[in-house]
C-alpha positions in Angstrom: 8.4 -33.3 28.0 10.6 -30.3 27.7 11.0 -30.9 24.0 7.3 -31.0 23.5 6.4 -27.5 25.3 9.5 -26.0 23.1 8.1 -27.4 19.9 4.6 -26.2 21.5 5.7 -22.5 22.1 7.3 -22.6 18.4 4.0 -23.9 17.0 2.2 -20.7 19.2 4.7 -18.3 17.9 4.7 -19.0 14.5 0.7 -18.5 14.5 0.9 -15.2 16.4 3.5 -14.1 13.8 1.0 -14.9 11.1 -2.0 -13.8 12.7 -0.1 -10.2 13.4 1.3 -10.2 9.6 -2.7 -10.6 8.6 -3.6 -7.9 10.5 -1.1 -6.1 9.1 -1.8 -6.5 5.8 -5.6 -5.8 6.2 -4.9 -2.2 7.9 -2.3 -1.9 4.6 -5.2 -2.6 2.3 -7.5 -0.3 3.8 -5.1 2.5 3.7 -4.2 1.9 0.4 -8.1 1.9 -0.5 -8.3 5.3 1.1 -5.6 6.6 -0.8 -7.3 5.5 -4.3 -10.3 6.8 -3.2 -8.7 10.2 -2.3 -7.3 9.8 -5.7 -10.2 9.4 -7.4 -11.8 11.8 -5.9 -8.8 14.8 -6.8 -9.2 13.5 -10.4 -12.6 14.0 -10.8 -12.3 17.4 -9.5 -9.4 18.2 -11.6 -11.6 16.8 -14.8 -14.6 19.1 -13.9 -11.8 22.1 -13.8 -10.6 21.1 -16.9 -14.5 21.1 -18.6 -15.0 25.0 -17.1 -11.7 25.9 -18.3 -12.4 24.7 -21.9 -16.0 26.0 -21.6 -14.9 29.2 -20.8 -11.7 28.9 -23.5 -15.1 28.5 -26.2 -16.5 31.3 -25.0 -13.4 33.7 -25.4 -12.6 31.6 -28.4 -16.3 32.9 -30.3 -16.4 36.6 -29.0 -13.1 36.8 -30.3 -14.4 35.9 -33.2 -17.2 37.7 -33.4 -14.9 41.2 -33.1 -13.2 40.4 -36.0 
């Protein structure tokens, strides 16, 4: 009888510990999706900083150019 709730609170345990790794690992992912989004988000910004600094590159690039 004693051996059976032992092997019982082992059993119970073991699931808790799994259950709390899952959990775990889904807070993990969702952090980690936040981060790429925040990523994604910093390298789209950087890319339309990049197109106005070329754009305006072009425009220094013809008037200079047109001076000589």
């Amino acid at each position: 009888m004693a051996s059976e709730s032992i092997i019982l609170a082992i059993i119970i345990g073991t699931l808790a510990a799994i259950v709390y790794s899952l959990r775990v690992l889904v807070l993990m992912e969702r952090r980690i999706a936040r981060m790429d989004l925040n990523i994604e988000r910093m390298a789209r910004q950087i890319a339309k900083e990049e197109f106005k600094i070329e754009a305006e590159e072009r425009k220094i690039e013809k008037s200079l150019k047109r001076k000589k």
